[in-house]
Phi, psi and omega in degrees: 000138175299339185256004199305170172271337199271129203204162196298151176276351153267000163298274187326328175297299204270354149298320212275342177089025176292148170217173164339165172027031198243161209255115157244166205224158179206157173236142259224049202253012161252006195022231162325337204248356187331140167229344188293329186290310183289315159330296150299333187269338188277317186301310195310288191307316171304330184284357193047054144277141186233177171037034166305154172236099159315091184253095166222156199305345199176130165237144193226184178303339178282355186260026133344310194286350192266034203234285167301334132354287162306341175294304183256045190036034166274335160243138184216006164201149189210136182237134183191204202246315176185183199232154172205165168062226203277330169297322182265016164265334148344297196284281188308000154255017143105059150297330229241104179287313175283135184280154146295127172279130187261106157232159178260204221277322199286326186288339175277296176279005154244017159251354163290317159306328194304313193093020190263332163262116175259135178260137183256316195230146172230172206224106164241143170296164143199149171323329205208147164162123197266168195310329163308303177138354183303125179248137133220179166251027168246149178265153199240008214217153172256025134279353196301151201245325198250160156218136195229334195072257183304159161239000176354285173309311201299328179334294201261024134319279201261005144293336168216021152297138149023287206196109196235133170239137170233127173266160173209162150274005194214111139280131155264180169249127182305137015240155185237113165250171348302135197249141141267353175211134200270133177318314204292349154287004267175127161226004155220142157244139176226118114343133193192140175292295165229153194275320155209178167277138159295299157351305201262016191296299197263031174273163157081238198290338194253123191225160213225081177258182190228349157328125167296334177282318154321292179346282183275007132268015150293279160329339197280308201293318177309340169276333183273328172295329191264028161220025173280346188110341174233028148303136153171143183311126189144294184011107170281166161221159159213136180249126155279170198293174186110128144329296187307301180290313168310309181311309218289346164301325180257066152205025158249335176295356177299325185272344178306315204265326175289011187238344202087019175260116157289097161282135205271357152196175169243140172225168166080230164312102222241117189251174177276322140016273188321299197299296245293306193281356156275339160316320154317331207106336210248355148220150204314289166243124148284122197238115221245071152295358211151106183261134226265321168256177176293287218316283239273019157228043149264315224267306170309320197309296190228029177239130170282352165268352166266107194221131201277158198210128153273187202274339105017256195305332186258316183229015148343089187293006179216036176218124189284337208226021135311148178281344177282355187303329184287339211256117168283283228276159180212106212272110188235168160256196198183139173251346208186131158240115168273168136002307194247039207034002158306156179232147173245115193249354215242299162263135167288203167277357194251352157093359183255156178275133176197055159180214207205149179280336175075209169249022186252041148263341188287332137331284190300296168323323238229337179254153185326288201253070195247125180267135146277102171257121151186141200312153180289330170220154194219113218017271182238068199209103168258139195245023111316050192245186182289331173207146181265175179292219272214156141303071195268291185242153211281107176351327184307308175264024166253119174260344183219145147239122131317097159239200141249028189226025177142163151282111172250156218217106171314130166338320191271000173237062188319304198305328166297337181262355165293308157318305173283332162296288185305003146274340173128009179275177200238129160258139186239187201235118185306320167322336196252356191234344119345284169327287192299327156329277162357303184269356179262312195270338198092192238239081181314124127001147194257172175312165173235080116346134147256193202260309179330114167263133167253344187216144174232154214224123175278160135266209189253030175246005166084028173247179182253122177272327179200177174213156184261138157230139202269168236242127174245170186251000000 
């Protein structure tokens, strides 16, 4: 084609007009199984770049290797939704002279519109993708190597970056539609043997569990949806990552179906869980920020009722026609709860950062009904405490914790906890499930906390809600 776009990812690099100290992005729909970041950032550091600043949506155990990058200053500031394995245990004994800014998903795409995060270059993957530059995340070809479904995140990256590069593993022949991110935004396509492993989408946080415990606090939670008062037909939903919380969709369809209820859609992570009961019949739409296993992003591919959302558009706190606006019910994990309902998703118990802010303060805030499932203690580690390790979403916006060892049912929402008595479940007093922490393991040692801020934590209104400090041994 005359016009093609495809050209070396280090051509593409020196056409985008990158320099020293300018901001690049990269996006995280391959999760565990991601190749674009080391891949690109190994190029950058051969070109001699220095002081990059990182911007993605997510960084996970496989960006290990961005740990010598940093050392040698070719990236020296990284902003993302959350961190794992060995860079953010790097990170959390002070690799960094600039802390990470930790923002969540919805707060990340009103601050890419915003301009307040400006992308000079985005370095995005896709499944697919023709000589122009039409991107997806489905594949089109019967080479295709990858699959991702959504591009959700990656959206608002290539609307308003700067210089949008798309790498891909499937060149098609134009055009290749349907595209989630438009040729007219592409100014390079790179060929690359892969963009990821697909296989790893539903590694790490996102699981399918067999835990007896997940189990029954899944279950648990499915009684609280169908006696909270917003089981009804009509209904919205959403799950967060965690055994528990992914589960609890298949232990309400028994009840979907024996009452006669529909839900008018599923958001955010769209699981197979999810397809299999809008297949069924029993939700309306899938509305796909990420699609979290192969079905649902095999599921994209071709159901028209399935449908990508950027991250803008799905939890964007300073945009009214967000999709979480929409959203009753909202299902969550938690590394941490405290006495005032804060949650901590983000630092363990051990002071190293090992997860991610998500979407769940843009949730949790913004929907009728938002659950906390997570066990009171996860071996001798208690998630039950009195003030949590760092502050992600603000107590205000939580309403019901899931344990096994009872319901706590925030103050400010008595009628719910009215409900739930009167199906017969046992409601406590969060404080008491504190206590109860306590009295089995005691009183943990505080942290060995330093001077160092390694992390500073936005909410999704662009102010700083809490900092990360590193951690010694």
């Amino acid at each position: 084609m005359r016009n093609s776009k495809v050209v070396t990812l280090e051509e593409a690099i020196r056409r985008s007009g990158l320099k020293d100290g300018m901001t690049i992005s990269f996006h995280h729909h391959f999760r565990g199984g991601d190749k674009v970041v080391n891949l690109v950032v190994d190029k950058l550091a051969q070109m001699g770049f220095k002081n990059l600043q990182l911007a993605a949506s997510s960084l996970s155990d496989v960006h290990a290797p961005l740990i010598e990058h940093i050392k040698a200053g070719v990236i020296t500031g990284i902003s993302t939704s959350g961190l794992r394995g060995e860079l953010a245990n790097a990170i959390s004994h002070g690799l960094m002279e600039e802390p990470v800014v930790f923002r969540s998903h919805g707060a990340r795409g009103s601050a890419i519109a915003g301009g307040e995060l400006h992308i000079d270059v985005a370095f995005l993957g896709a499944s697919s993708c023709d000589e122009l530059g039409n991107a997806s995340g489905c594949p089109r070809s019967e080479n295709a190597k990858s699959i991702c479904g959504s591009l959700g995140y990656a959206l608002p990256d290539a609307e308003y970056a700067d210089h949008v590069v798309v790498l891909t593993d499937d060149l098609v022949a134009y055009p290749n539609v349907p595209m989630s991110i438009r040729a007219s935004r592409v100014e390079s396509v790179v060929v690359v043997d892969s963009v990821g492993d697909s296989s790893k989408i539903s590694s790490g946080a996102i699981r399918d569990s067999k835990n007896p415990r997940d189990i029954l606090l899944a279950k648990q939670a499915a009684k609280v949806i169908i006696n909270s008062g917003y089981f009804k037909d009509g209904f919205s939903i959403q799950t967060g990552t965690g055994g528990a919380s992914l589960a609890v969709v298949k232990y309400i369809r028994e009840s979907m179906i024996e009452k006669g209820i529909k839900a008018s859609f599923a958001l955010g992570g769209i699981t197979a869980h999810m397809v299999k009961l809008h297949e069924e019949g029993l939700i309306g739409k899938l509305i796909d920020v990420q699609s979290f296993d192969k079905v649902a992003a095999e599921s994209i591919a071709h159901d028209q009722s399935h449908q990508e959302v950027s991250a803008v558009d799905y939890a964007s706190g300073e945009h009214t026609g967000s999709a979480v606006h929409a959203l009753d019910i909202v299902i969550l994990s938690a590394l941490e709860v405290d006495t005032e309902f804060n949650v901590n998703v983000l630092v363990g118990s051990d002071g190293v950062i090992r997860g991610a802010v998500g979407g769940h303060p843009d949730t949790a805030e913004d929907s009728a009904l938002s659950i906390i499932v997570c066990p009171l203690l996860r071996g001798r580690i208690p998630c039950v405490v009195p003030k949590v390790t760092t502050l992600i979403t603000p107590g205000k916006g939580v309403d019901v914790v899931v344990t096994e060892y009872g319901i706590a049912v925030n103050p400010a929402r008595p009628e719910i906890a009215e409900s739930l008595k009167a199906a017969g479940l046992k409601i406590v007093d969060i404080h008491d499930l504190a206590a109860k922490a306590t009295s089995i393991i005691g009183t943990p040692d505080p942290l060995p906390f330093g001077d160092k801020v390694v992390g500073i934590v936005m909410d999704r209104h662009g102010k700083v809600l809490d900092k990360i400090r590193n951690i010694e041994e």
